[in-house]
N, C-alpha and C positions, 0 to 999 in steps of 0.2 A: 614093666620095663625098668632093668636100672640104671637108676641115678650113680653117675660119677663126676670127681672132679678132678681138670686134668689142671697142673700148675707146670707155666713154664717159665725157666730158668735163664737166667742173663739176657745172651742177644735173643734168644727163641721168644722172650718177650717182648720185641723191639720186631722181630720179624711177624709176630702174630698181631702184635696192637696189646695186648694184652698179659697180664702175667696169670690168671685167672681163669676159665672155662668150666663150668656147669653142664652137662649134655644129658641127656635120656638115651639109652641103646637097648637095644633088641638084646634080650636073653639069649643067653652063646656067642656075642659076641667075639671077635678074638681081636687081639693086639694087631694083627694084620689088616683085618677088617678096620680096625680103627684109625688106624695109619693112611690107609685110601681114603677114609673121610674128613681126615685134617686137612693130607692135602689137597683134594678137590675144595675144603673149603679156605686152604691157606697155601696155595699152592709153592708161597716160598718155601714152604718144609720139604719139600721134595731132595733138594738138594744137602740140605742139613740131613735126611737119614738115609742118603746115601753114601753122607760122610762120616758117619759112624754115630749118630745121635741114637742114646742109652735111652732108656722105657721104663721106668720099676712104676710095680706097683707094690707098694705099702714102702718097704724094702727091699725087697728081691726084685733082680734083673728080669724083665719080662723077655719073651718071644714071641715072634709072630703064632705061631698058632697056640696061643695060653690064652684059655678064656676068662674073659672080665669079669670078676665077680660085681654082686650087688656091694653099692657106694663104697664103691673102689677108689683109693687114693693114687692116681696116676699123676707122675712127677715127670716129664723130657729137658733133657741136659745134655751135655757136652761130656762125655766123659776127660777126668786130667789128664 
């Protein structure tokens, strides 16, 4: 399974508790899949990415169906 870390940015770390996150995922994961598991486990996010909150992993903009690679650097923000 891979290990990723996701870091979150300004208030998304004030809405999670955390600025930090560690997780283990299922091989093939996708950005979509990933996003149903934040919010089920932080369900304030729900409303943050449905208001436009950005996903990159490394550097590049993710989408819902891009799958996560292994120790993946996943970053959520606010786009300016």
């Amino acid at each position: 399974m891979p290990n990723i870390t996701i870091t979150f940015f300004a208030a998304l770390s004030d809405l999670t508790g955390t600025s930090r996150l560690n997780l283990e995922i299922p091989d093939g994961t996708t950005i979509g899949e990933l996003k149903q598991r934040l919010i089920e486990t932080y369900p304030e996010l729900e409303d943050a990415f449905r208001h436009g909150l950005e996903i990159v992993i490394g550097d590049t903009i993710a989408h819902d169906d891009d799958v996560i690679p292994q120790n993946a650097r996943i970053a959520l923000f606010y786009p300016k």
